[in-house]
Predicted model as a PDB file, atoms N, CA, C, CB and O in Angstrom, pLDDT in the B-factor column:
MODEL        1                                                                  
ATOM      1  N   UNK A   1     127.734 -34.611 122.539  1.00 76.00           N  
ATOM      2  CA  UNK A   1     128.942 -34.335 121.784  1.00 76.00           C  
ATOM      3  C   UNK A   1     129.187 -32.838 121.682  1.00 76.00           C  
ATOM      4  CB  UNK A   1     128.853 -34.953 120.394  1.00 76.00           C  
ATOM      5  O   UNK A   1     130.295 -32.412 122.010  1.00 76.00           O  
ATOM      6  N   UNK A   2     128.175 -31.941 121.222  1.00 85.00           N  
ATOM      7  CA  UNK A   2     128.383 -30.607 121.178  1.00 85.00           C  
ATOM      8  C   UNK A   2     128.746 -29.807 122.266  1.00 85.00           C  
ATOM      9  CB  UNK A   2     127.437 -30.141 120.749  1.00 85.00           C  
ATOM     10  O   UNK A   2     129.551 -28.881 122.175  1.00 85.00           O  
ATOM     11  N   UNK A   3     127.934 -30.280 123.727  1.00 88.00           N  
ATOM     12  CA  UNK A   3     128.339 -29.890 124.803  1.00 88.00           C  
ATOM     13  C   UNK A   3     129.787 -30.277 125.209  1.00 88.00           C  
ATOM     14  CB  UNK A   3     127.453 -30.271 125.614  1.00 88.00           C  
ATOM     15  O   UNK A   3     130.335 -29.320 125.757  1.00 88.00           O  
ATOM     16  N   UNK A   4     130.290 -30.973 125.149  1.00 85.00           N  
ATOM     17  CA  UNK A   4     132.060 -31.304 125.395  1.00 85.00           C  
ATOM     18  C   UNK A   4     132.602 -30.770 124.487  1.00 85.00           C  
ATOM     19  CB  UNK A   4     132.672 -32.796 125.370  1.00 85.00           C  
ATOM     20  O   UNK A   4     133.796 -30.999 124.290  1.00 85.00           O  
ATOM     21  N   UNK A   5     132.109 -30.170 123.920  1.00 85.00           N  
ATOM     22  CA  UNK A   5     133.255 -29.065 122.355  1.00 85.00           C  
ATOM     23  C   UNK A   5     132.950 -28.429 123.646  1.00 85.00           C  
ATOM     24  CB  UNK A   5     132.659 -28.197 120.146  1.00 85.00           C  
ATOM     25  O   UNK A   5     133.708 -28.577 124.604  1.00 85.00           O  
ATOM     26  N   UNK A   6     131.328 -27.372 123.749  1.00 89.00           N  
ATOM     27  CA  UNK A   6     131.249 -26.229 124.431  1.00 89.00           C  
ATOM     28  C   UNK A   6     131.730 -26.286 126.107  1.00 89.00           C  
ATOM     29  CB  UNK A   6     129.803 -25.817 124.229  1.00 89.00           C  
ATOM     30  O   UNK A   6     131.693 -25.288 126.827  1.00 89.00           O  
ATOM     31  N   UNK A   7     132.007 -27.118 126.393  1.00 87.00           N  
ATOM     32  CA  UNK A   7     132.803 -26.904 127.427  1.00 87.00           C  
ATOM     33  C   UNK A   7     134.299 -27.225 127.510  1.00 87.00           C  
ATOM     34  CB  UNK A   7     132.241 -27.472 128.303  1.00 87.00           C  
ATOM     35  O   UNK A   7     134.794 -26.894 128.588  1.00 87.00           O  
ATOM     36  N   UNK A   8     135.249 -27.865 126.518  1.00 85.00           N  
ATOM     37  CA  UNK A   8     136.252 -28.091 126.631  1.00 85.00           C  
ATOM     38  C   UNK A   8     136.662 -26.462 125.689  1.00 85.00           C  
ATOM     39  CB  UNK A   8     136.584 -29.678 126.199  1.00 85.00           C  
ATOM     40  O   UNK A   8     137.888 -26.373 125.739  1.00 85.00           O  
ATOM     41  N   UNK A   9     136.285 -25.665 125.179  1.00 86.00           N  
ATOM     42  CA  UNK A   9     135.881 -24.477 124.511  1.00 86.00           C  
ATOM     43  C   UNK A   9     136.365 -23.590 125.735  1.00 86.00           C  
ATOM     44  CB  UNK A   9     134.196 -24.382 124.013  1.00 86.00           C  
ATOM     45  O   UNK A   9     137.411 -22.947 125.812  1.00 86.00           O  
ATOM     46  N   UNK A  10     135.237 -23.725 126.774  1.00 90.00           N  
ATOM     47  CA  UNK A  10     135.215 -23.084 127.765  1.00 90.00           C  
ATOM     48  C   UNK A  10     136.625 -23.024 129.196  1.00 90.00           C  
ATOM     49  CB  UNK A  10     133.939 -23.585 128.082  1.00 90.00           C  
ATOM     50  O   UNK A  10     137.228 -22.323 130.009  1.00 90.00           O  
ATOM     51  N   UNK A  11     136.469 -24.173 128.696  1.00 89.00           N  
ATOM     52  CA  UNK A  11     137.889 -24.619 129.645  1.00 89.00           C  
ATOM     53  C   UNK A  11     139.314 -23.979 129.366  1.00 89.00           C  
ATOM     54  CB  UNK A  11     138.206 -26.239 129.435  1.00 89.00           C  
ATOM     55  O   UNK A  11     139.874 -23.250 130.186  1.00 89.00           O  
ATOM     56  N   UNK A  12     139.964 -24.393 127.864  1.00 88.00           N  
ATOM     57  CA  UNK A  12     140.604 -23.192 127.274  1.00 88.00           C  
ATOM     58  C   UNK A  12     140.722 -21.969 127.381  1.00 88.00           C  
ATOM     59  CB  UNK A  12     140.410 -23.091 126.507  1.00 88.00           C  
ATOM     60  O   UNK A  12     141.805 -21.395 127.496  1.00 88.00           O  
ATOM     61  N   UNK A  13     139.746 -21.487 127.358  1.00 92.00           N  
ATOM     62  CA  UNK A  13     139.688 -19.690 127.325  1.00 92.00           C  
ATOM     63  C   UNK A  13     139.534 -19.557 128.868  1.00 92.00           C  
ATOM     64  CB  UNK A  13     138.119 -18.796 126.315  1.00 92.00           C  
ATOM     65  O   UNK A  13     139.647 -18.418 129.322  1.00 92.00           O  
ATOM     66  N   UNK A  14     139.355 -20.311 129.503  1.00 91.00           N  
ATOM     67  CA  UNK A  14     139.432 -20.209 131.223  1.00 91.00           C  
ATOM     68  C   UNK A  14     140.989 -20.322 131.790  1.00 91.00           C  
ATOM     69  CB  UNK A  14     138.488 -21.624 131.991  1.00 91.00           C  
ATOM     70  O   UNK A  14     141.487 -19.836 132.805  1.00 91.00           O  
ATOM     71  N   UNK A  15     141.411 -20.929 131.024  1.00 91.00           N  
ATOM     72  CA  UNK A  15     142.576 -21.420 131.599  1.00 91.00           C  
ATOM     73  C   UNK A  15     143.774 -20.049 130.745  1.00 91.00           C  
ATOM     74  CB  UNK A  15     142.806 -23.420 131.115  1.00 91.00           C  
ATOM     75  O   UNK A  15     144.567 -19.399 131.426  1.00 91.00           O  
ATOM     76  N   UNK A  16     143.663 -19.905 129.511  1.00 92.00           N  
ATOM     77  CA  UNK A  16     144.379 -19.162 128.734  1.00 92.00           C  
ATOM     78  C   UNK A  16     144.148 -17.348 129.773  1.00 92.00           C  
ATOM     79  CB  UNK A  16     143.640 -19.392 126.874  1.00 92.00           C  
ATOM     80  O   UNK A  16     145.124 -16.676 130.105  1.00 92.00           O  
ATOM     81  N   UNK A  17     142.391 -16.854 130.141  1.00 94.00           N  
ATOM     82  CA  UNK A  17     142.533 -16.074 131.010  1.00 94.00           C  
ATOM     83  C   UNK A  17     143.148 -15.726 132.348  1.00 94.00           C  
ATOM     84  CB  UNK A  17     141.850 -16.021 131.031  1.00 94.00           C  
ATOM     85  O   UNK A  17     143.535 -14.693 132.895  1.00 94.00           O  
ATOM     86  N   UNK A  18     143.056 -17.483 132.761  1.00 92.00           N  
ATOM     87  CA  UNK A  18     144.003 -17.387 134.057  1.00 92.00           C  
ATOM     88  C   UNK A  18     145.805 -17.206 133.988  1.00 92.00           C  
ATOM     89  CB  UNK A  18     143.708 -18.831 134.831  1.00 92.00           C  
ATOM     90  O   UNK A  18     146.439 -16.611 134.859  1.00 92.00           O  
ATOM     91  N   UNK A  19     146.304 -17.725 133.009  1.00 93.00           N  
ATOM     92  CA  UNK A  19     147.490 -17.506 133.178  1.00 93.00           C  
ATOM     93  C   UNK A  19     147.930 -16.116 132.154  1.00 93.00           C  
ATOM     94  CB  UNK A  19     148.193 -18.884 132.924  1.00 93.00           C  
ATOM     95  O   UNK A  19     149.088 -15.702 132.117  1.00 93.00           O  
ATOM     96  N   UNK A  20     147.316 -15.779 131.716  1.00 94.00           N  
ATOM     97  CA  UNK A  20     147.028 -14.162 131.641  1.00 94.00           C  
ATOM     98  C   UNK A  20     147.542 -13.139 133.028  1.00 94.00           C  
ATOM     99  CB  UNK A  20     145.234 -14.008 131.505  1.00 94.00           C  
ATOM    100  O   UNK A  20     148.602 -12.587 133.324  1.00 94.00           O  
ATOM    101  N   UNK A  21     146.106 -13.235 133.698  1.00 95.00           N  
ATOM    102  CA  UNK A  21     146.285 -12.931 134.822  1.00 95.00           C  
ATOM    103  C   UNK A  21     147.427 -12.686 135.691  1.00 95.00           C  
ATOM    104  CB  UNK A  21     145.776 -13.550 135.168  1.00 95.00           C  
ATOM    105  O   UNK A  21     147.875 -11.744 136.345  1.00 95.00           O  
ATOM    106  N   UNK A  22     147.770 -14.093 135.405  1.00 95.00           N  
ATOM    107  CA  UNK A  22     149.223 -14.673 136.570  1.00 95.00           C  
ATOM    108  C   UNK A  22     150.149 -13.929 135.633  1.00 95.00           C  
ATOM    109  CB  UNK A  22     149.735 -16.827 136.795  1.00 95.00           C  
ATOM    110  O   UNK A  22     150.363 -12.834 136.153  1.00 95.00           O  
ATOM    111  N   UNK A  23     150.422 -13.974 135.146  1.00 94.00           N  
ATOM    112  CA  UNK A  23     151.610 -13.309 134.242  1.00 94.00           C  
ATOM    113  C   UNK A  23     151.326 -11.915 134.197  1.00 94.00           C  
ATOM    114  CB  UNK A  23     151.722 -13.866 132.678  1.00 94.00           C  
ATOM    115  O   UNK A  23     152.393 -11.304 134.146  1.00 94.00           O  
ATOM    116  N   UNK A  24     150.447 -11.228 134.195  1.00 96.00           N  
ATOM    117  CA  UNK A  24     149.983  -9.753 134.775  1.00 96.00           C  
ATOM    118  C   UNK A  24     150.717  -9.608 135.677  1.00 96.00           C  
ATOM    119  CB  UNK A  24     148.596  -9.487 135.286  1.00 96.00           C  
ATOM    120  O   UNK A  24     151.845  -9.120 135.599  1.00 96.00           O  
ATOM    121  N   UNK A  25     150.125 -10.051 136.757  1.00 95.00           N  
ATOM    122  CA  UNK A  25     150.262  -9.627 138.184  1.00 95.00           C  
ATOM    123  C   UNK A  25     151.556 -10.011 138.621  1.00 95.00           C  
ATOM    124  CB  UNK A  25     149.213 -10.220 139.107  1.00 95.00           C  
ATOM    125  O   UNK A  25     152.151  -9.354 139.475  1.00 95.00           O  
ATOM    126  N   UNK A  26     151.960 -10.872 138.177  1.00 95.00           N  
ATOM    127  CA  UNK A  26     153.621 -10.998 138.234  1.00 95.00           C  
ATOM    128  C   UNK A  26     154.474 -10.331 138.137  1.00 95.00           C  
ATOM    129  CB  UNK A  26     154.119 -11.551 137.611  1.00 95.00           C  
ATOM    130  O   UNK A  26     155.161 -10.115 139.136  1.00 95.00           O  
ATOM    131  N   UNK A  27     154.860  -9.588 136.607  1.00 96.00           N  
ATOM    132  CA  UNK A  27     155.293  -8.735 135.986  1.00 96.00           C  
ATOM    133  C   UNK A  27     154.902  -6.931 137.001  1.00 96.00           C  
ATOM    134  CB  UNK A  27     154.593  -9.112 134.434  1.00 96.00           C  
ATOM    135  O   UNK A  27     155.863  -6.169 137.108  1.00 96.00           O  
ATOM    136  N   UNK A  28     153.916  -6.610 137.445  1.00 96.00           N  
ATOM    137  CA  UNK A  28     153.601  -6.114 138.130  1.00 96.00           C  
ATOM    138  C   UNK A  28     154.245  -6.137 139.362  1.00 96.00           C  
ATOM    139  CB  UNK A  28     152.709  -6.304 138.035  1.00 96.00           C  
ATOM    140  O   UNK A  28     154.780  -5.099 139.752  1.00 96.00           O  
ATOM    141  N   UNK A  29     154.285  -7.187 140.070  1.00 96.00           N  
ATOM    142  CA  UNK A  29     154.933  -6.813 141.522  1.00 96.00           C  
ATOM    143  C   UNK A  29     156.282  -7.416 141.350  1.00 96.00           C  
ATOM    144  CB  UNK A  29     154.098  -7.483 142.962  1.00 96.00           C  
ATOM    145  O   UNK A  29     156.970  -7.410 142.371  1.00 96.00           O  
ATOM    146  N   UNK A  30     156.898  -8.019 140.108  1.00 96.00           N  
ATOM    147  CA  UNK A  30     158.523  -7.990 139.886  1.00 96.00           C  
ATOM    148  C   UNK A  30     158.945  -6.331 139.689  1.00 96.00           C  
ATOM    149  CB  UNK A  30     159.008  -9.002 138.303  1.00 96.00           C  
ATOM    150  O   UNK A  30     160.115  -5.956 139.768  1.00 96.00           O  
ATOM    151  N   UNK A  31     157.603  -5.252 139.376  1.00 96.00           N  
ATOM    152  CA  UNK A  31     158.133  -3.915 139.083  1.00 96.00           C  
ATOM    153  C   UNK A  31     158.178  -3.082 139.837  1.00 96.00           C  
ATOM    154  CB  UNK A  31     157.680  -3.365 138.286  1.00 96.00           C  
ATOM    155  O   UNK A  31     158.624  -1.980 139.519  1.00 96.00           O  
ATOM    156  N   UNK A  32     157.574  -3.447 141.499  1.00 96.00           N  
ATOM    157  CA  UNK A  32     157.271  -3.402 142.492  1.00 96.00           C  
ATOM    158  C   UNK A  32     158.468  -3.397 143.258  1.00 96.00           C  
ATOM    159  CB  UNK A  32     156.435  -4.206 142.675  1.00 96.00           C  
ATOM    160  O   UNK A  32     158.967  -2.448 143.862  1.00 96.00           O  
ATOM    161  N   UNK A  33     158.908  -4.676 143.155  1.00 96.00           N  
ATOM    162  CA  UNK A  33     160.006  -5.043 144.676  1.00 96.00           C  
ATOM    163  C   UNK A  33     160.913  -5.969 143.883  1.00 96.00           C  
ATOM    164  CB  UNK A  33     159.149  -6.063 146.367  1.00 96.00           C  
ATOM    165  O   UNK A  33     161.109  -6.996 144.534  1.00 96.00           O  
ATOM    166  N   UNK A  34     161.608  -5.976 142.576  1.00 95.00           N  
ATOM    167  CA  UNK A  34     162.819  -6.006 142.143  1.00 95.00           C  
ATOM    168  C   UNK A  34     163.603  -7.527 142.759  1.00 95.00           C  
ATOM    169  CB  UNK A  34     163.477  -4.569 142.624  1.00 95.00           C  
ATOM    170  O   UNK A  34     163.810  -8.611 142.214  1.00 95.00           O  
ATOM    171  N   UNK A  35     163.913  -6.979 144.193  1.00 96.00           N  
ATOM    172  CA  UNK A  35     164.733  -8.035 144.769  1.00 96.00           C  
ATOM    173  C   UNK A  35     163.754  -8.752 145.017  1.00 96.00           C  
ATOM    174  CB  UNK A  35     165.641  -7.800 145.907  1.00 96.00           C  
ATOM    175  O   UNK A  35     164.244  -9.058 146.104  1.00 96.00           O  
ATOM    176  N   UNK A  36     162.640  -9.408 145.009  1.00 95.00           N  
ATOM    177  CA  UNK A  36     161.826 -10.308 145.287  1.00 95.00           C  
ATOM    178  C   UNK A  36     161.517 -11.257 143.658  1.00 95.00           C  
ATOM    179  CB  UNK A  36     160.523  -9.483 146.038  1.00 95.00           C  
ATOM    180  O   UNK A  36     160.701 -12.153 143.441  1.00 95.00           O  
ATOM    181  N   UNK A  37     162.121 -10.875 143.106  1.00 95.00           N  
ATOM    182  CA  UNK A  37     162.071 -11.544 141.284  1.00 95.00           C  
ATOM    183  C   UNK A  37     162.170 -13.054 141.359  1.00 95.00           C  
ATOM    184  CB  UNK A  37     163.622 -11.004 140.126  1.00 95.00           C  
ATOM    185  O   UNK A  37     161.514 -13.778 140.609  1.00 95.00           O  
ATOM    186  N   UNK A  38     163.001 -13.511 142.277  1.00 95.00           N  
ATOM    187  CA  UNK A  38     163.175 -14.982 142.524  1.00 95.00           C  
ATOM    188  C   UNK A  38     161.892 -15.381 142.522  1.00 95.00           C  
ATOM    189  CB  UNK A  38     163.908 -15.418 143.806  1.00 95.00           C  
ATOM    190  O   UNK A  38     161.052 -15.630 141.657  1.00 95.00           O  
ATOM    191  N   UNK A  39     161.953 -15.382 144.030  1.00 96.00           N  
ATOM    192  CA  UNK A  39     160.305 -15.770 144.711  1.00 96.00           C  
ATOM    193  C   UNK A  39     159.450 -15.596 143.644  1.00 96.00           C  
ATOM    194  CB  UNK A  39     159.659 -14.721 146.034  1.00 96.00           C  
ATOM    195  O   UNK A  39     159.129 -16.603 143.014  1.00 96.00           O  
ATOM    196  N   UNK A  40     158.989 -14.452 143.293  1.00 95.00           N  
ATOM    197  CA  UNK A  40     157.562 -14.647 142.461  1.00 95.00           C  
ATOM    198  C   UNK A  40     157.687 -15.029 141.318  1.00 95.00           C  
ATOM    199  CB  UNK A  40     156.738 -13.541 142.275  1.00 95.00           C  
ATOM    200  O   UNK A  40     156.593 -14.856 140.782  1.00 95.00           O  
ATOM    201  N   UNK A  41     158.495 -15.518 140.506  1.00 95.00           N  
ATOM    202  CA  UNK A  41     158.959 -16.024 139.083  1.00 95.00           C  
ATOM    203  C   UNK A  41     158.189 -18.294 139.434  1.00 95.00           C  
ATOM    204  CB  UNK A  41     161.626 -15.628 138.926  1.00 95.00           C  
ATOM    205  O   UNK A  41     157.600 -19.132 138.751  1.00 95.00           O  
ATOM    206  N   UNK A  42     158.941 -18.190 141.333  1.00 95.00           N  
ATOM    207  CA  UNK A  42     159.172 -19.720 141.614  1.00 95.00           C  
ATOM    208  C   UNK A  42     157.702 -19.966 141.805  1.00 95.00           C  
ATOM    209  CB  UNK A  42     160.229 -20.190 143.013  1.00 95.00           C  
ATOM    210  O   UNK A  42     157.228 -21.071 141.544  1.00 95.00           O  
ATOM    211  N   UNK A  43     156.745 -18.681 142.385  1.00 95.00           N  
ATOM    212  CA  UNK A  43     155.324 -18.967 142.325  1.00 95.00           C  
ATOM    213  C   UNK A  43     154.584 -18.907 141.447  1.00 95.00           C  
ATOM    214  CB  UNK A  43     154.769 -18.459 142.939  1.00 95.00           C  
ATOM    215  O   UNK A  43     153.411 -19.235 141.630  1.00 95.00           O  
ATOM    216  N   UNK A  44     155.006 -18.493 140.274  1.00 95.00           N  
ATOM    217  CA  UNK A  44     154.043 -17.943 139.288  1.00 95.00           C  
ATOM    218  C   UNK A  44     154.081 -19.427 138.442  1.00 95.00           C  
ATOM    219  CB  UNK A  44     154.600 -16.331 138.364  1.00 95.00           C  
ATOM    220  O   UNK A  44     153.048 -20.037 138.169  1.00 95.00           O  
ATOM    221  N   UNK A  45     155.506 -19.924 138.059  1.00 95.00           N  
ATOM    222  CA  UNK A  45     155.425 -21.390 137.463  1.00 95.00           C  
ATOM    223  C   UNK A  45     154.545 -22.346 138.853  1.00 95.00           C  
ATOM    224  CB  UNK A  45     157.374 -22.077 137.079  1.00 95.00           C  
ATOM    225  O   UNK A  45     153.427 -22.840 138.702  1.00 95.00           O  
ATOM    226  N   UNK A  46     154.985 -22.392 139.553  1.00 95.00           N  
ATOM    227  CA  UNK A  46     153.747 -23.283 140.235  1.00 95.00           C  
ATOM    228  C   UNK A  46     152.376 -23.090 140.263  1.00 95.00           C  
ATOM    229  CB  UNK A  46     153.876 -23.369 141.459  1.00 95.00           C  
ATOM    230  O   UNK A  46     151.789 -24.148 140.491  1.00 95.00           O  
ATOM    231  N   UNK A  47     151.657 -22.151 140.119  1.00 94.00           N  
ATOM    232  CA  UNK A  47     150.747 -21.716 139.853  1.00 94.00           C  
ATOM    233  C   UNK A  47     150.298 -22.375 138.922  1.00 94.00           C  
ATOM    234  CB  UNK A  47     150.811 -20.689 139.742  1.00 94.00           C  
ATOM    235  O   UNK A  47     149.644 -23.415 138.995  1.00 94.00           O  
ATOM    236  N   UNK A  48     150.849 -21.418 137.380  1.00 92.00           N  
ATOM    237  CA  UNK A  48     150.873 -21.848 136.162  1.00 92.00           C  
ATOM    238  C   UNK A  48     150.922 -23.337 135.827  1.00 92.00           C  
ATOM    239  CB  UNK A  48     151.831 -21.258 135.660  1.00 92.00           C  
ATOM    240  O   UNK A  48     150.664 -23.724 134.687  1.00 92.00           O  
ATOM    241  N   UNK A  49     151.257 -24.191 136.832  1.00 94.00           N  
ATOM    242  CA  UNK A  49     151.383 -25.344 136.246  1.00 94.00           C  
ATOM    243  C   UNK A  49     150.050 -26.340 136.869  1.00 94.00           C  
ATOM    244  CB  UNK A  49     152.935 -25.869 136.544  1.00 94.00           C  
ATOM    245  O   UNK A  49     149.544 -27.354 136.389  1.00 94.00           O  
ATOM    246  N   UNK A  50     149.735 -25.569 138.154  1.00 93.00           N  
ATOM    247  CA  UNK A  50     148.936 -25.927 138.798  1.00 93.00           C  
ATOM    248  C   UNK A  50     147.478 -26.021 137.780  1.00 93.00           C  
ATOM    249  CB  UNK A  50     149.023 -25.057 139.974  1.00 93.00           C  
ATOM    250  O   UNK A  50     146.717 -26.943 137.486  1.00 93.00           O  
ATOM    251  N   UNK A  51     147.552 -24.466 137.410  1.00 92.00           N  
ATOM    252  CA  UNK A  51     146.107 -24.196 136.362  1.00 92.00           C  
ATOM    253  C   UNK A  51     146.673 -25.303 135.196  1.00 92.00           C  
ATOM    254  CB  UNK A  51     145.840 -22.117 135.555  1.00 92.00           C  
ATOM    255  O   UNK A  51     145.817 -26.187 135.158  1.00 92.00           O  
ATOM    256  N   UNK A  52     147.167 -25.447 134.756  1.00 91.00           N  
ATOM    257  CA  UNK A  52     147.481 -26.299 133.267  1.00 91.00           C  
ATOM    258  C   UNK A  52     147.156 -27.846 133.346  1.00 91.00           C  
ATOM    259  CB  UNK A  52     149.217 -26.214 132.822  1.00 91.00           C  
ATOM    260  O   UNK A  52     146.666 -28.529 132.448  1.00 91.00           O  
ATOM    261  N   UNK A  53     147.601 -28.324 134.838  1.00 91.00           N  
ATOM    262  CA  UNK A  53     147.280 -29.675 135.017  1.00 91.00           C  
ATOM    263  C   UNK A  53     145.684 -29.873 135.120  1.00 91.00           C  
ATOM    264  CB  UNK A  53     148.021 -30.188 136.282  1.00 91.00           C  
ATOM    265  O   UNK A  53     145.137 -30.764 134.470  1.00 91.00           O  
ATOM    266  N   UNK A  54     144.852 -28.880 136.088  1.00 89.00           N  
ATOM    267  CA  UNK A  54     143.834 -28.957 136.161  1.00 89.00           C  
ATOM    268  C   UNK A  54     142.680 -28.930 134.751  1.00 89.00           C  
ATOM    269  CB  UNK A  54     143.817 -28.130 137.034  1.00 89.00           C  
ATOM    270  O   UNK A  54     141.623 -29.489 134.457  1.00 89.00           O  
ATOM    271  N   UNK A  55     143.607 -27.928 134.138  1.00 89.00           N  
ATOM    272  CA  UNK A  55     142.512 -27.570 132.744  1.00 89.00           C  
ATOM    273  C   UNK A  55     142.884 -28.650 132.193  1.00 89.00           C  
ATOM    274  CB  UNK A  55     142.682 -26.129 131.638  1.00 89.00           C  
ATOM    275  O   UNK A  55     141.887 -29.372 132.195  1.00 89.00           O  
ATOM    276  N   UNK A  56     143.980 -29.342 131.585  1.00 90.00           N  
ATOM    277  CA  UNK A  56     143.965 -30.666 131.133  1.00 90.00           C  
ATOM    278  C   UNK A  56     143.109 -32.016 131.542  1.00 90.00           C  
ATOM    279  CB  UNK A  56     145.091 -30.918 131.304  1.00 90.00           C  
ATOM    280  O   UNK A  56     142.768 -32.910 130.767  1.00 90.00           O  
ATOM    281  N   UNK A  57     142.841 -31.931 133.001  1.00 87.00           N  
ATOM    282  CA  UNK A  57     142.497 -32.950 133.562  1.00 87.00           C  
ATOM    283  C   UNK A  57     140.936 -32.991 133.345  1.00 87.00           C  
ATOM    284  CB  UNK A  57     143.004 -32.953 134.916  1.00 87.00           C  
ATOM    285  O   UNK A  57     140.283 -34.026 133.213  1.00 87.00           O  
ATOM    286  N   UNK A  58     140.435 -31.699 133.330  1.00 84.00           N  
ATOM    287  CA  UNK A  58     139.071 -31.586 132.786  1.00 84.00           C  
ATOM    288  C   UNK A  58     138.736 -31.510 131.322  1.00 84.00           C  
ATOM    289  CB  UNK A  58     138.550 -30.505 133.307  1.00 84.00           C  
ATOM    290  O   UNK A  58     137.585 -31.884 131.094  1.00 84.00           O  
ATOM    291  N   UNK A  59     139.447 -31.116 130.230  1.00 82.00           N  
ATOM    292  CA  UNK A  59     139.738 -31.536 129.230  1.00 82.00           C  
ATOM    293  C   UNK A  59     139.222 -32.893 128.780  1.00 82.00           C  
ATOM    294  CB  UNK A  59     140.863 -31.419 129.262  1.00 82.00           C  
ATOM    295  O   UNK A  59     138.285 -33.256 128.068  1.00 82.00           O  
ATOM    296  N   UNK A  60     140.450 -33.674 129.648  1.00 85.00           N  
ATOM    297  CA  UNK A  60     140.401 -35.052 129.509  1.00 85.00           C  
ATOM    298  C   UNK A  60     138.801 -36.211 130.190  1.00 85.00           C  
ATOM    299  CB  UNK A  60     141.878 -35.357 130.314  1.00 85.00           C  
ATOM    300  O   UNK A  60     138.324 -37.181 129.602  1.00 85.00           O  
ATOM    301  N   UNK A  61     138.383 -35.667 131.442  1.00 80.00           N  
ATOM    302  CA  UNK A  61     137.162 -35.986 132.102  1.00 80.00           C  
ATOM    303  C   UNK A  61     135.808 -35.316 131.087  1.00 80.00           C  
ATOM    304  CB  UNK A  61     137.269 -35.286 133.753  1.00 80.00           C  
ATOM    305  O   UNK A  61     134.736 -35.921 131.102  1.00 80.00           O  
ATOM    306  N   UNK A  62     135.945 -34.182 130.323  1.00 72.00           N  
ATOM    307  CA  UNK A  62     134.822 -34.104 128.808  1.00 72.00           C  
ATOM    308  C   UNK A  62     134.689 -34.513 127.714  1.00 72.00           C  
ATOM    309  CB  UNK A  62     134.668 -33.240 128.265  1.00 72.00           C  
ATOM    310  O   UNK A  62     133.724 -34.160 127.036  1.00 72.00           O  
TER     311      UNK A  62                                                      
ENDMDL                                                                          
END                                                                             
């Protein structure tokens, strides 16, 4: 029982760092190349959603 706190714990702050990240580095090369704002806005939600399904799914498998 304690171990599925400490890893669904872990999972959170994994997932909350990753889309950190993504939203960094985004913001970053939207400041970069301007006309490319589309594109990396359309990758960053896929991404983002990519990490969210996964951290849920392990969530749910602890």
């Amino acid at each position: 029982m304690t171990l599925n706190l400490v890893g669904a714990g872990l999972i959170v702050i994994g997932a909350g760092l990753g889309l950190g990240k993504i939203g960094s580095s985004a913001m970053e090369a939207i400041a970069r190349q301007p006309e490319a704002a589309g594109k990396i806005q359309t990758a960053m939600i896929i991404i983002g959603a990519l990490l969210e399904g996964l951290a849920f799914g392990a969530l749910l498998l602890g």
